[in-house]
LOKEKOL-231255 format. One record per atom (N, C-alpha, C, O): y, x, z; residue number from 1. Coordinates in Angstrom, 1 decimal, always signed. Layout:
((Y,X,Z),NUM) ...
***
This chain:
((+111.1,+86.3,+83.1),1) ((+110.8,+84.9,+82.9),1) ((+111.0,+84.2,+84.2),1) ((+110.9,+84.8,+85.2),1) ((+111.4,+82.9,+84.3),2) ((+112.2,+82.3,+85.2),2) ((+112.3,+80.8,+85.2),2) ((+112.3,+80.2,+84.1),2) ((+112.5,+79.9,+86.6),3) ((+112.8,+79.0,+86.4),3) ((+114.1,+78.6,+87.4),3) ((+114.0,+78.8,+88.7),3) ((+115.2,+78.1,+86.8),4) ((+116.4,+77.8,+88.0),4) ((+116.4,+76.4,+88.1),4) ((+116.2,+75.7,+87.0),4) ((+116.8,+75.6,+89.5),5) ((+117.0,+74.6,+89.7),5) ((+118.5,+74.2,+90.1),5) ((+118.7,+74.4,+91.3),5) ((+119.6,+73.8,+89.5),6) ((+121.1,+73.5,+89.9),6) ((+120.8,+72.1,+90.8),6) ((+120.3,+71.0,+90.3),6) ((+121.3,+72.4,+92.7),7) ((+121.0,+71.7,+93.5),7) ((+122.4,+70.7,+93.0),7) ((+123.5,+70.9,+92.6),7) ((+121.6,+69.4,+93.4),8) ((+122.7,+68.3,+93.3),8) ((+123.7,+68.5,+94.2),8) ((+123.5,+69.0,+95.3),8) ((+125.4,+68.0,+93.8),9) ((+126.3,+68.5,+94.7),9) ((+126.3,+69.6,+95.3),9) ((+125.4,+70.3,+95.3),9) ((+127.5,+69.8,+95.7),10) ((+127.8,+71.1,+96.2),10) ((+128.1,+71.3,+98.4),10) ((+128.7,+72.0,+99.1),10) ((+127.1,+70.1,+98.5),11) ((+127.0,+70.1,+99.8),11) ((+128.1,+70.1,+100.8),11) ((+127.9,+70.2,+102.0),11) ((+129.8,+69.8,+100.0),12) ((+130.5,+70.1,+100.7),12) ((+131.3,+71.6,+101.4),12) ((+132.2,+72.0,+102.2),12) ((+130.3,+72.2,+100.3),13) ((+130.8,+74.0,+99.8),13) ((+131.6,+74.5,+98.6),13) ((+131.3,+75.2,+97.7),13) ((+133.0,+73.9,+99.1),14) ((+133.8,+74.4,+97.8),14) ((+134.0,+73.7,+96.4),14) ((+134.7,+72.6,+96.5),14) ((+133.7,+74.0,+95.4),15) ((+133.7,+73.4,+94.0),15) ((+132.6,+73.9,+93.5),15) ((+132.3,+73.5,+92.3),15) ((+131.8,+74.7,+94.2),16) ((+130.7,+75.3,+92.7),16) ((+130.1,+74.9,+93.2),16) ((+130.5,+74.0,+94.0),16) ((+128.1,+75.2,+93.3),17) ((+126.8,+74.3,+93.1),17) ((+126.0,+75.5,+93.5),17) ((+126.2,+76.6,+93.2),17) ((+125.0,+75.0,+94.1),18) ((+123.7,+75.6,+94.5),18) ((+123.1,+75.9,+93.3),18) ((+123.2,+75.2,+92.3),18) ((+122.4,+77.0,+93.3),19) ((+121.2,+77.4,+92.5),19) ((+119.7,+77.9,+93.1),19) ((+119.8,+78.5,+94.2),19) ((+119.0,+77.8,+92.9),20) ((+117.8,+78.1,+93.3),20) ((+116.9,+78.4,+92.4),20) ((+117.0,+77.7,+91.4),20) ((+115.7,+79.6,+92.4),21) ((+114.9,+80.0,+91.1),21) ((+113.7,+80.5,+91.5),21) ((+113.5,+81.0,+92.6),21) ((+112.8,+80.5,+90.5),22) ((+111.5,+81.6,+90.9),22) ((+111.8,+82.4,+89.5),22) ((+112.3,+81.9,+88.5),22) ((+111.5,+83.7,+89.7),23) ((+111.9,+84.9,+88.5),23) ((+110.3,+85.7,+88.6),23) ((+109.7,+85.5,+89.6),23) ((+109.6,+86.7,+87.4),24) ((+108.9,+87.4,+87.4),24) ((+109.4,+88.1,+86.5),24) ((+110.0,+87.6,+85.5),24) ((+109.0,+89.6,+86.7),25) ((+109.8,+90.8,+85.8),25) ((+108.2,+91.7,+85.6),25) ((+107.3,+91.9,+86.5),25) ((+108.3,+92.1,+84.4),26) ((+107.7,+93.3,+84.3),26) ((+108.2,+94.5,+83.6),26) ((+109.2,+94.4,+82.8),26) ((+107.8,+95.4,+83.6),27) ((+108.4,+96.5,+82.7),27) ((+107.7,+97.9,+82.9),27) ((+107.0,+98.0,+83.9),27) ((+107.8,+98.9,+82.3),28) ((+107.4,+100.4,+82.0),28) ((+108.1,+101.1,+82.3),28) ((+109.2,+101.3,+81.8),28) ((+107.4,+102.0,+83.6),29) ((+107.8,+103.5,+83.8),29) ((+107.3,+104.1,+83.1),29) ((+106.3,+103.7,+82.6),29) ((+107.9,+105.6,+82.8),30) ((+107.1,+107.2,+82.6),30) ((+107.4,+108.0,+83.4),30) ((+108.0,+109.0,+83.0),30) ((+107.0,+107.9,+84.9),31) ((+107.3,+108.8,+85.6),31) ((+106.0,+109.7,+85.9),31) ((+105.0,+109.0,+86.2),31) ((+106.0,+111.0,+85.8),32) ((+104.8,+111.8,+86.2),32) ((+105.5,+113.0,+87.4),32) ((+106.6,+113.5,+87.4),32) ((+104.5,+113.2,+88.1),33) ((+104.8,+114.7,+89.0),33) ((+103.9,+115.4,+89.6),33) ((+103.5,+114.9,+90.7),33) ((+103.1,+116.8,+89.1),34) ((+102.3,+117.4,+89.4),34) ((+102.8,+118.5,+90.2),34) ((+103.7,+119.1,+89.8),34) ((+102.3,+118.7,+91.2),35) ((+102.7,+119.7,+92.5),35) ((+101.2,+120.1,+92.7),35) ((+100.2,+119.4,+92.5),35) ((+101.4,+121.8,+93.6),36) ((+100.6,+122.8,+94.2),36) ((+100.9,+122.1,+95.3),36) ((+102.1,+121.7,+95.4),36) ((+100.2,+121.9,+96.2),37) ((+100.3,+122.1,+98.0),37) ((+100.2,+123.0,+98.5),37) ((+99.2,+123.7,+98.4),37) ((+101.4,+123.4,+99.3),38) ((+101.4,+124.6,+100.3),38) ((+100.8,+126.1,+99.5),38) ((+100.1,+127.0,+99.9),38) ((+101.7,+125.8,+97.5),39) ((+101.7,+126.9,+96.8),39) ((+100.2,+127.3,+96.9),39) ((+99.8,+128.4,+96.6),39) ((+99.5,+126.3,+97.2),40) ((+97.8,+127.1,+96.8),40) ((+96.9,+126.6,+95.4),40) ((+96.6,+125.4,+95.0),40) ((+96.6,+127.9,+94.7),41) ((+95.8,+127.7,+93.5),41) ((+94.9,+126.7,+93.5),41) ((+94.6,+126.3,+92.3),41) ((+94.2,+126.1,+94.4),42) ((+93.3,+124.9,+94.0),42) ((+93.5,+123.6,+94.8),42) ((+92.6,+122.8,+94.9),42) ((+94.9,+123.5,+95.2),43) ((+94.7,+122.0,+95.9),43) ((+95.9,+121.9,+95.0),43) ((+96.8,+122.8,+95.0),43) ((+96.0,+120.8,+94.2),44) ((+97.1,+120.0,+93.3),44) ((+97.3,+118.7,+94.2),44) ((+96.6,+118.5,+95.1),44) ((+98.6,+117.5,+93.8),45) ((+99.0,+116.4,+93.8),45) ((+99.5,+116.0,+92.3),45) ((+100.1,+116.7,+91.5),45) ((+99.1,+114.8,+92.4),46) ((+99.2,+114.6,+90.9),46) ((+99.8,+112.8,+90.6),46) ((+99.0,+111.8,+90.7),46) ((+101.2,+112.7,+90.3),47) ((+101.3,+111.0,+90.5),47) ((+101.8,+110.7,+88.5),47) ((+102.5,+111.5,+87.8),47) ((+101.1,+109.6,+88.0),48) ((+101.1,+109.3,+87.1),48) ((+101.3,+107.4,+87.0),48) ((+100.5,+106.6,+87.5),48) ((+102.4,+106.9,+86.3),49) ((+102.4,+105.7,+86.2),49) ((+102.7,+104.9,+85.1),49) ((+103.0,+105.4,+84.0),49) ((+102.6,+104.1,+85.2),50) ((+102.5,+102.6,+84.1),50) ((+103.3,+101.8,+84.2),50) ((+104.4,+102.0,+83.7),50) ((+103.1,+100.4,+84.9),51) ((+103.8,+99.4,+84.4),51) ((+103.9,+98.7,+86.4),51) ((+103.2,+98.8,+87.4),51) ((+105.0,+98.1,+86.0),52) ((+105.8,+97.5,+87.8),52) ((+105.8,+95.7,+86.9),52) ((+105.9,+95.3,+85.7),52) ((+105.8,+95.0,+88.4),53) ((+106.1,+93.9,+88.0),53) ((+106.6,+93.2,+89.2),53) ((+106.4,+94.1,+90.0),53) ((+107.1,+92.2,+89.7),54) ((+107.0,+91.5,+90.5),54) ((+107.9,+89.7,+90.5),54) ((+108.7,+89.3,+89.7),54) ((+107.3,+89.0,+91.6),55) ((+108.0,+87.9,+91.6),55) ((+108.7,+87.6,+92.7),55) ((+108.2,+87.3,+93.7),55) ((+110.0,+87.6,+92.5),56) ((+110.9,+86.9,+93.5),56) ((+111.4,+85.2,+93.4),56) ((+111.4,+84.4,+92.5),56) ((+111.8,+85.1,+94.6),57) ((+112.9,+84.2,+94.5),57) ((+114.6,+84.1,+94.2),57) ((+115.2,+85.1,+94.6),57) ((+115.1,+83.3,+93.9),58) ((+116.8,+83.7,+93.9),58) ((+117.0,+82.4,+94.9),58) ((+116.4,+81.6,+95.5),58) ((+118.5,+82.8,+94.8),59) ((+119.4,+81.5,+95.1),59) ((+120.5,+82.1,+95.0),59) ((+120.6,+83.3,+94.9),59) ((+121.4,+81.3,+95.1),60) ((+123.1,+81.4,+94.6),60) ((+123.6,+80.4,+94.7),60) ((+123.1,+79.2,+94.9),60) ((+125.2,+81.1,+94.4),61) ((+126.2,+79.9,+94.3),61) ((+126.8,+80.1,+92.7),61) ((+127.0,+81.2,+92.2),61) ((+127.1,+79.0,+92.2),62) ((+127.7,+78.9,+90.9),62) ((+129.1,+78.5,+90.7),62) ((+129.3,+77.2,+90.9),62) ((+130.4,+79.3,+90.4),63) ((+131.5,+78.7,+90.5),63) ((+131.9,+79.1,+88.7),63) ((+131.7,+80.3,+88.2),63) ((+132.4,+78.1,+87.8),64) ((+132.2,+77.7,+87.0),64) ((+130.9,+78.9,+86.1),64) ((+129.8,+79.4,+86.3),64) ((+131.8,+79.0,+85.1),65) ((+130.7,+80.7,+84.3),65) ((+129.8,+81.1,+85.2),65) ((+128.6,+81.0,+85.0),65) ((+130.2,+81.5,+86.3),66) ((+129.2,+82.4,+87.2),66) ((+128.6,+82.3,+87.9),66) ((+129.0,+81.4,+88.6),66) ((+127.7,+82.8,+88.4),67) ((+126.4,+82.8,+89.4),67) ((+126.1,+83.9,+90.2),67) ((+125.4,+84.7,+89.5),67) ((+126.3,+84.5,+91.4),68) ((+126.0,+85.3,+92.4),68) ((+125.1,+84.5,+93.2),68) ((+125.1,+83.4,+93.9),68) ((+124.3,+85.4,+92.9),69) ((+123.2,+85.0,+93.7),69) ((+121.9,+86.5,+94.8),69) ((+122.0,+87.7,+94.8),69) ((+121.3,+85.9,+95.3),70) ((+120.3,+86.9,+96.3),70) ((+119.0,+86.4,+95.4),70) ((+118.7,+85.5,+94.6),70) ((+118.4,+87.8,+95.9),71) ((+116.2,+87.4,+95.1),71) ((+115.6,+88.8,+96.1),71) ((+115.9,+89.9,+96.5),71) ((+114.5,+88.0,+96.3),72) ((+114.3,+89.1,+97.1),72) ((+112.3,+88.3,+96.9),72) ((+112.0,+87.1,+96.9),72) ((+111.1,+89.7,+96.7),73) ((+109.8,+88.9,+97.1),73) ((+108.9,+89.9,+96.8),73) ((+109.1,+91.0,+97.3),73) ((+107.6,+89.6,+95.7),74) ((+106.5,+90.6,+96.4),74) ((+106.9,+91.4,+95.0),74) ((+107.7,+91.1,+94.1),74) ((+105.9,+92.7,+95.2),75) ((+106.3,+93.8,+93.9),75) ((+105.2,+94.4,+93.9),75) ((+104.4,+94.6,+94.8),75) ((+104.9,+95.0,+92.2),76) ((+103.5,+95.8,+92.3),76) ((+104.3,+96.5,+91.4),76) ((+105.2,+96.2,+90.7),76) ((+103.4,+98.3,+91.9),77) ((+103.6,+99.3,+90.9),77) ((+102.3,+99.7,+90.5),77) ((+101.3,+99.6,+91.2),77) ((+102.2,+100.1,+89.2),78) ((+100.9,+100.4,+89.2),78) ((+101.0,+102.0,+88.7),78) ((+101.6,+102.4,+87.8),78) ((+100.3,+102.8,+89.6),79) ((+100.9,+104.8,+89.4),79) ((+98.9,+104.7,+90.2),79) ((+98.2,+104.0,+90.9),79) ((+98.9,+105.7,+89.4),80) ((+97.7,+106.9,+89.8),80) ((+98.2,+108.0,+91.0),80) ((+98.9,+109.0,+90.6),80) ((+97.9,+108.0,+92.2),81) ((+98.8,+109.1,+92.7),81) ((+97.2,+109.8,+93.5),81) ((+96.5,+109.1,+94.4),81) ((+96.8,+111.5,+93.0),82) ((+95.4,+111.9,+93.1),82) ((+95.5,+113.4,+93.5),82) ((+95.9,+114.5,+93.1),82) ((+94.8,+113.0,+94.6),83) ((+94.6,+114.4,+95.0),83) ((+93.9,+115.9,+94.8),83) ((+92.7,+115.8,+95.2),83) ((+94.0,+116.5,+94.6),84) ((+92.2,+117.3,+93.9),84) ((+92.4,+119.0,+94.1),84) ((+93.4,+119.8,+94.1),84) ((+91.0,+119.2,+94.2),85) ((+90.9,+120.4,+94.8),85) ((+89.5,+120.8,+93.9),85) ((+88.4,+120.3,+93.7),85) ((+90.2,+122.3,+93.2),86) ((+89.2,+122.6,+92.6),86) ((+88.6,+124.1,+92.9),86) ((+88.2,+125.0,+92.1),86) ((+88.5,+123.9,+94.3),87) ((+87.8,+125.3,+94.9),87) ((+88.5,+125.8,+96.0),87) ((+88.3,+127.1,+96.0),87) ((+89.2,+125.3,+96.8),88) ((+89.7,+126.0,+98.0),88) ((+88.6,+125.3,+98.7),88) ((+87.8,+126.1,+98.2),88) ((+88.0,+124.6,+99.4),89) ((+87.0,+123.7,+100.0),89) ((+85.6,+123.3,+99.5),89) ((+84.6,+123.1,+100.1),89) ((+86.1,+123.1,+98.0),90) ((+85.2,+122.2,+97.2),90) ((+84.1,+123.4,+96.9),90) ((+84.5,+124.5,+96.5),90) ((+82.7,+123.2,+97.1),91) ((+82.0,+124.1,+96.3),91) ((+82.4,+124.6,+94.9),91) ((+83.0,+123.8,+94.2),91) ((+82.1,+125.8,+94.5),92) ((+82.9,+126.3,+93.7),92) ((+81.9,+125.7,+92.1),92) ((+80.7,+125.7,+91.9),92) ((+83.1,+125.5,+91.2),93) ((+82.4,+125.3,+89.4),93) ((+82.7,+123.2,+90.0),93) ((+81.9,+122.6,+89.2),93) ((+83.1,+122.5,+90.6),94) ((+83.0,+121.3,+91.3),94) ((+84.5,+120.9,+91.2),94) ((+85.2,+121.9,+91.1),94) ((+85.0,+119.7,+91.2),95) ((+86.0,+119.3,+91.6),95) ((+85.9,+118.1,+92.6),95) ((+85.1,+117.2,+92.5),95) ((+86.8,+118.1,+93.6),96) ((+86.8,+116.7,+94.9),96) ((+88.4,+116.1,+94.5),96) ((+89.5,+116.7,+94.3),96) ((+88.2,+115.1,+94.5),97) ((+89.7,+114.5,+94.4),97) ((+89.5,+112.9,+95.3),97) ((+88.7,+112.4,+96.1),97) ((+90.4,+112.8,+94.9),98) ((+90.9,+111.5,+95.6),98) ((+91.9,+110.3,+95.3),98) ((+93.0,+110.2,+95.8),98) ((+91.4,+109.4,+94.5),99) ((+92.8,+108.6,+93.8),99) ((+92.8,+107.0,+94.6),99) ((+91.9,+106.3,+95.1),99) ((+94.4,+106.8,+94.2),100) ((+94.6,+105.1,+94.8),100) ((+95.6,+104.7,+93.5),100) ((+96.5,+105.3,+92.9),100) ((+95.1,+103.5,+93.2),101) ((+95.4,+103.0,+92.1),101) ((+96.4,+102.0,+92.8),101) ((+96.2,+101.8,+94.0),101) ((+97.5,+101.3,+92.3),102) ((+98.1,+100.5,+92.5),102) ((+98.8,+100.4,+93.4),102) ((+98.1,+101.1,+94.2),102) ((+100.0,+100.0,+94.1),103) ((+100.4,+99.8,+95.3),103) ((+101.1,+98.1,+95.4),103) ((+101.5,+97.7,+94.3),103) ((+101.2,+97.3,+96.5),104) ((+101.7,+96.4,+96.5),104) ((+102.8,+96.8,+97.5),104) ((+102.6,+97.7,+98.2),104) ((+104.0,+95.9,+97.5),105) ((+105.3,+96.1,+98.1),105) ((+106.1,+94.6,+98.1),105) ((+105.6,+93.5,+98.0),105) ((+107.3,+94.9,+98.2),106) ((+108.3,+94.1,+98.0),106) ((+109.5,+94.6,+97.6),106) ((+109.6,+95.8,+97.3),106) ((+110.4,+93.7,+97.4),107) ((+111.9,+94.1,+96.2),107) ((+112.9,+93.2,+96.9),107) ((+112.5,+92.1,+97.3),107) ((+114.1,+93.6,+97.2),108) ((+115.2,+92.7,+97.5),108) ((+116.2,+93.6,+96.9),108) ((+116.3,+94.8,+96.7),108) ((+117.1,+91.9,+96.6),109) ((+118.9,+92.6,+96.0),109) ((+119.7,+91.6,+95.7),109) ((+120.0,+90.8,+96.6),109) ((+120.2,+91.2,+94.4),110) ((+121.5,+90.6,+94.5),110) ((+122.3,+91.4,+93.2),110) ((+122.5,+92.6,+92.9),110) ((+122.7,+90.3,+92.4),111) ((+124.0,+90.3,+91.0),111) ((+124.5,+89.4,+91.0),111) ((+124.8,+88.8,+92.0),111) ((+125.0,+88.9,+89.3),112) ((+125.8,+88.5,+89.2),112) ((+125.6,+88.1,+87.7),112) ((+125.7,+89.1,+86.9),112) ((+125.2,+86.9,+87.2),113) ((+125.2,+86.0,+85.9),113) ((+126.5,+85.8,+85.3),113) ((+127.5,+86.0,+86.0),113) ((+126.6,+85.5,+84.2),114) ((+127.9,+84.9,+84.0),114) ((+127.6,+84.2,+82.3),114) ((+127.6,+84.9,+81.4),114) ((+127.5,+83.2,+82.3),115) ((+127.3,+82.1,+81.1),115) ((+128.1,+82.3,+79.8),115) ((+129.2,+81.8,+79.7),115) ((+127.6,+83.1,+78.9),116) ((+128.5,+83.2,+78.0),116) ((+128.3,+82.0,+76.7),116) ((+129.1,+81.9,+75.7),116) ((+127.4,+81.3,+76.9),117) ((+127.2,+80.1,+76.0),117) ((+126.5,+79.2,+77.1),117) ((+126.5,+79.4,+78.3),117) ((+126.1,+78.0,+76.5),118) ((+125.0,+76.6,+77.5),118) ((+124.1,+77.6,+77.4),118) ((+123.6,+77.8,+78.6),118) ((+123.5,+78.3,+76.6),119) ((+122.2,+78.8,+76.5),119) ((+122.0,+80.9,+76.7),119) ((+120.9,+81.5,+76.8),119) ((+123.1,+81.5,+76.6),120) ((+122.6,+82.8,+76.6),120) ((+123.9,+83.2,+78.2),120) ((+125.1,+82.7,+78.4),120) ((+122.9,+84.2,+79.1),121) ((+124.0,+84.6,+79.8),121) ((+123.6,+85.8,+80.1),121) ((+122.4,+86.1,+79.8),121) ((+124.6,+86.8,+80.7),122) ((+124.4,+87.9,+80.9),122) ((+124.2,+88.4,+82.2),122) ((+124.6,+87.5,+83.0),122) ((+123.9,+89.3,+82.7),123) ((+123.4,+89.7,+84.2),123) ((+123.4,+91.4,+84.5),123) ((+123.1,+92.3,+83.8),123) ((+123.8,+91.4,+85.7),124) ((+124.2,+92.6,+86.2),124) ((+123.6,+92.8,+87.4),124) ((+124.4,+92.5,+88.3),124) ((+122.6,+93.3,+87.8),125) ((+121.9,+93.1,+89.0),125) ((+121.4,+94.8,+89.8),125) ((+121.6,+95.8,+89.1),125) ((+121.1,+94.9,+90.9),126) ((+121.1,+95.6,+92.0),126) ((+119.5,+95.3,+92.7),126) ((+119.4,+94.2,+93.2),126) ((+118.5,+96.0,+92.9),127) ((+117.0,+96.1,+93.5),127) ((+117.0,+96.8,+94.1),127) ((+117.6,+97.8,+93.8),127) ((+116.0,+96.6,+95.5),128) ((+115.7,+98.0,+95.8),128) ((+113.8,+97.6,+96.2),128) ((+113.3,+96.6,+96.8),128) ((+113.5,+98.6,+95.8),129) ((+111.8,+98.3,+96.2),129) ((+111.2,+99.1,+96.9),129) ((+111.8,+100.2,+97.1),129) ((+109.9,+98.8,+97.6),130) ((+109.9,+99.5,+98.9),130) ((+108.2,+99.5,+98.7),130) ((+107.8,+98.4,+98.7),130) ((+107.0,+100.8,+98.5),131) ((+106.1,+100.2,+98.1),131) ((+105.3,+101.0,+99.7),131) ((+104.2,+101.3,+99.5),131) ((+105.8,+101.1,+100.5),132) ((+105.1,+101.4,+101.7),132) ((+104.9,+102.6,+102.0),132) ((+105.8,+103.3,+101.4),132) ((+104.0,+103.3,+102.7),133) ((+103.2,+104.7,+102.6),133) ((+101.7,+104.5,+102.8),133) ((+101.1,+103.7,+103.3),133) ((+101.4,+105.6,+102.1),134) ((+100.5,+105.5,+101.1),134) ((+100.1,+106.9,+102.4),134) ((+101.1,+107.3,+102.9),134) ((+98.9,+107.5,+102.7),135) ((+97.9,+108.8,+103.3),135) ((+96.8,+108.8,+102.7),135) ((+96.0,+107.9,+102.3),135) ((+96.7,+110.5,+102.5),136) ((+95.7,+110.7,+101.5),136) ((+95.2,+111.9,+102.1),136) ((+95.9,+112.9,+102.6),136) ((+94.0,+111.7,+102.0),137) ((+93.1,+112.9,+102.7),137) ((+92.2,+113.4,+102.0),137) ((+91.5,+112.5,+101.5),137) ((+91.9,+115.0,+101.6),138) ((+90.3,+115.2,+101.0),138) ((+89.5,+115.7,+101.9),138) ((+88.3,+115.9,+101.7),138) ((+90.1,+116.1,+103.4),139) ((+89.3,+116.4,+104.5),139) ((+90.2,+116.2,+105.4),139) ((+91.2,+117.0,+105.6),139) ((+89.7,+114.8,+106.1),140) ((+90.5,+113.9,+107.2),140) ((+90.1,+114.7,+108.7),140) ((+90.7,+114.8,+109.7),140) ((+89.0,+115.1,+108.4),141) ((+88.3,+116.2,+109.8),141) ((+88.8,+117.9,+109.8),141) ((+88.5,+118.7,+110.7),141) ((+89.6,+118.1,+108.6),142) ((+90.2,+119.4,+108.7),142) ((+91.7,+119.8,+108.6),142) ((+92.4,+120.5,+109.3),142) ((+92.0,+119.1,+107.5),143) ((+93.5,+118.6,+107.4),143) ((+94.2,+117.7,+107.4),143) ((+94.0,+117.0,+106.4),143) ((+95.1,+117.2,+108.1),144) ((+96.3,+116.5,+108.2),144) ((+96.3,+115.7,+106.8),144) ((+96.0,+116.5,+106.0),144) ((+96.5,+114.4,+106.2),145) ((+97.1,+113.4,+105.5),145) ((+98.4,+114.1,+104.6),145) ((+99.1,+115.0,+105.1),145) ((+98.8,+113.6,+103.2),146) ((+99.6,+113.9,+102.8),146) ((+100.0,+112.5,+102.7),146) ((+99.1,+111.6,+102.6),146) ((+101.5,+112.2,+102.7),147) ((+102.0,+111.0,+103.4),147) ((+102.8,+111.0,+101.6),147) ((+102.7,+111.9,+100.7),147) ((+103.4,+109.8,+101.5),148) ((+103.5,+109.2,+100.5),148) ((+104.6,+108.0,+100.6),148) ((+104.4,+106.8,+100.7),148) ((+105.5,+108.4,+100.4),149) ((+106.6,+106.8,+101.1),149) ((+107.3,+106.9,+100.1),149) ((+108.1,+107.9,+100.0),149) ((+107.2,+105.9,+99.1),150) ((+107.8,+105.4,+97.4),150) ((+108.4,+104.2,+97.7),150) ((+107.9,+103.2,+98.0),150) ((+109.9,+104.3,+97.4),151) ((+110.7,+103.5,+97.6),151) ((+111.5,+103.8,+96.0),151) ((+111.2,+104.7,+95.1),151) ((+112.3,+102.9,+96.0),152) ((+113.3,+103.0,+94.4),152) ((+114.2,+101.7,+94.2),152) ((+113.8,+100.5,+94.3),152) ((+115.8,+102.1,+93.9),153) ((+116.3,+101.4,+93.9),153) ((+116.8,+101.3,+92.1),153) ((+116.8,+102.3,+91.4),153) ((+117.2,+100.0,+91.7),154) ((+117.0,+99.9,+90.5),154) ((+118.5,+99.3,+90.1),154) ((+118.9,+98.5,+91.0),154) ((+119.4,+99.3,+89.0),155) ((+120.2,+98.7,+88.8),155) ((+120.0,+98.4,+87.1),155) ((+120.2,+99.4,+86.3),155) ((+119.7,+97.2,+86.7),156) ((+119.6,+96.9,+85.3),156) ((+120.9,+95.9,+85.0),156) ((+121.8,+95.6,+85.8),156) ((+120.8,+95.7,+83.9),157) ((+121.7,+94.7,+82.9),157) ((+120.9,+94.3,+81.6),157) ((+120.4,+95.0,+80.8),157) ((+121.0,+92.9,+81.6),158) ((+120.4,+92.0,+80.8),158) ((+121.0,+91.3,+80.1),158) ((+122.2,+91.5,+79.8),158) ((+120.1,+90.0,+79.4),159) ((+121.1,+88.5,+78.9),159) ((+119.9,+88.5,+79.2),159) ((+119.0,+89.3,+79.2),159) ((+120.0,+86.8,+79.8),160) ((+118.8,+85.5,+79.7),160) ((+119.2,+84.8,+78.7),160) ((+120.4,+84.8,+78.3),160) ((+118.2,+83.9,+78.1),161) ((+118.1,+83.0,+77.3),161) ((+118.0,+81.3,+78.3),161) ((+117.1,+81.0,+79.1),161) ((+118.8,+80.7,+78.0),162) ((+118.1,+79.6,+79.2),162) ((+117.4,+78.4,+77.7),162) ((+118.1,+78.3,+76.6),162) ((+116.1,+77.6,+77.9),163) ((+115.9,+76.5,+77.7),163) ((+116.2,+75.0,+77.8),163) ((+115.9,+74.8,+78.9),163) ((+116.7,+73.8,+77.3),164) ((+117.6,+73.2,+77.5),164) ((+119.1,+73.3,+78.3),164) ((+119.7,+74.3,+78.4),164) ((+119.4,+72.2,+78.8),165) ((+120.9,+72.4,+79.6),165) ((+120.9,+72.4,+81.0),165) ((+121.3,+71.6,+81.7),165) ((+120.2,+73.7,+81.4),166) ((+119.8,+73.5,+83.3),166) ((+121.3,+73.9,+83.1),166) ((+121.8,+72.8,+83.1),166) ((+122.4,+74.8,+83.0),167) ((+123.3,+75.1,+83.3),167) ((+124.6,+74.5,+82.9),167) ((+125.7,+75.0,+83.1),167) ((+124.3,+73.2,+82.1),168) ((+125.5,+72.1,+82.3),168) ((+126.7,+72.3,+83.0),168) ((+127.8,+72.7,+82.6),168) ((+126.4,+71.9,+84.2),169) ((+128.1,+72.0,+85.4),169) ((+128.5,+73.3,+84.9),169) ((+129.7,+73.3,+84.8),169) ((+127.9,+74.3,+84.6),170) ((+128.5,+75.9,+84.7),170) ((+129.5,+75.9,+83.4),170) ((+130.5,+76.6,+83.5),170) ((+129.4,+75.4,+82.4),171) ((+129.8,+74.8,+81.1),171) ((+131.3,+75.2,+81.4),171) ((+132.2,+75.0,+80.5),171) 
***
C-alpha cells in the first residue's frame, strides 16, 4: 500500500517526470532451522518466523509507460530465534533457554513499473534487507555469544492498483 506524488515538470530532465512515494509491504515467511551446537545433545538453536513488513520511500523517473525508480527505509522481521539447553549446564529434569522476539532493520533496492492501464501497473523489483546482528548467550561468564547476522535479498513481481489518475502524464 502506497502513496505516489508525480512532481510538477520535469525540472529540465529530459521528457519524463519525477516521482516520489511512501510504500508499506507486509508479507509471510515459513522459514524454520533447528541446529545442535558444537554437535552437543543438550544445547539446541532454534529460529522460527512469521510475518516481515516495512516502510520505505521511493523516487523515480517516469518516461512515458514507465517508472524506475530507488526505495529504500526501515524493516521489521518478526522470527523467534532461541537458544536452550536441556542439561549440559542447566540442572538436570530443567530447561534454560533464551529467546529474542522481533528484529528491526532496514531494506534498500530499486525496479521498474510499467503502466499497463491509467489504473493497473506491473512491477519488477530488487531488495535487499539487512536486520543487523543479533548475540545470544545462556552463559555470558562461560561461553562466548552465538552471533547471528540476518540479512536477505528479495526479488518479487507484482501489479499495483492505482486510485484515481496520479499517473496521467504516464498515459
Amino acid at each position: 500500500m502506497g502513496f505516489n506524488w508525480l512532481a510538477p515538470g520535469n525540472f529540465g530532465f529530459g521528457t519524463g517526470y519525477f516521482v516520489f512515494g511512501l510504500e508499506g509491504d507486509f508479507g509471510g515467511l515459513g522459514l524454520s532451522h533447528n541446529t545442535r551446537l558444537l554437535e552437543n545433545l543438550f544445547l539446541s538453536s532454534e529460529t522460527n518466523s512469521g510475518f516481515y513488513g516495512d516502510a520505505t520511500i521511493r523516487a523515480g523517473y517516469a518516461v512515458g509507460p514507465a517508472l524506475f525508480y530507488l526505495k529504500g527505509g526501515w524493516a521489521y522481521y518478526d522470527t523467534n530465534f532461541t537458544l536452550r539447553d536441556t542439561g549440559f549446564l542447566c540442572p538436570a529434569g530443567s530447561i534454560c533457554s533464551i529467546r529474542n522476539n522481533g528484529l528491526n532493520g532496514w531494506t534498500f533496492g530499486g525496479g521498474v513499473e510499467y503502466m499497463i492501464t491509467p489504473s493497473w501497473g506491473a512491477k519488477a523489483e530488487y531488495r535487499y534487507f539487512d536486520f543487523s546482528n543479533l548475540n545470544q548467550s545462556l552463559y555470558p561468564n562461560l561461553v562466548s555469544g552465538f552471533d547471528r547476522n540476518l540479512t536477505a535479498n528479495a526479488v518479487t513481481v507484482g501489479f499495483n492498483y492505482y486510485f484515481g489518475n496520479a499517473y496521467r502524464p504516464l498515459k
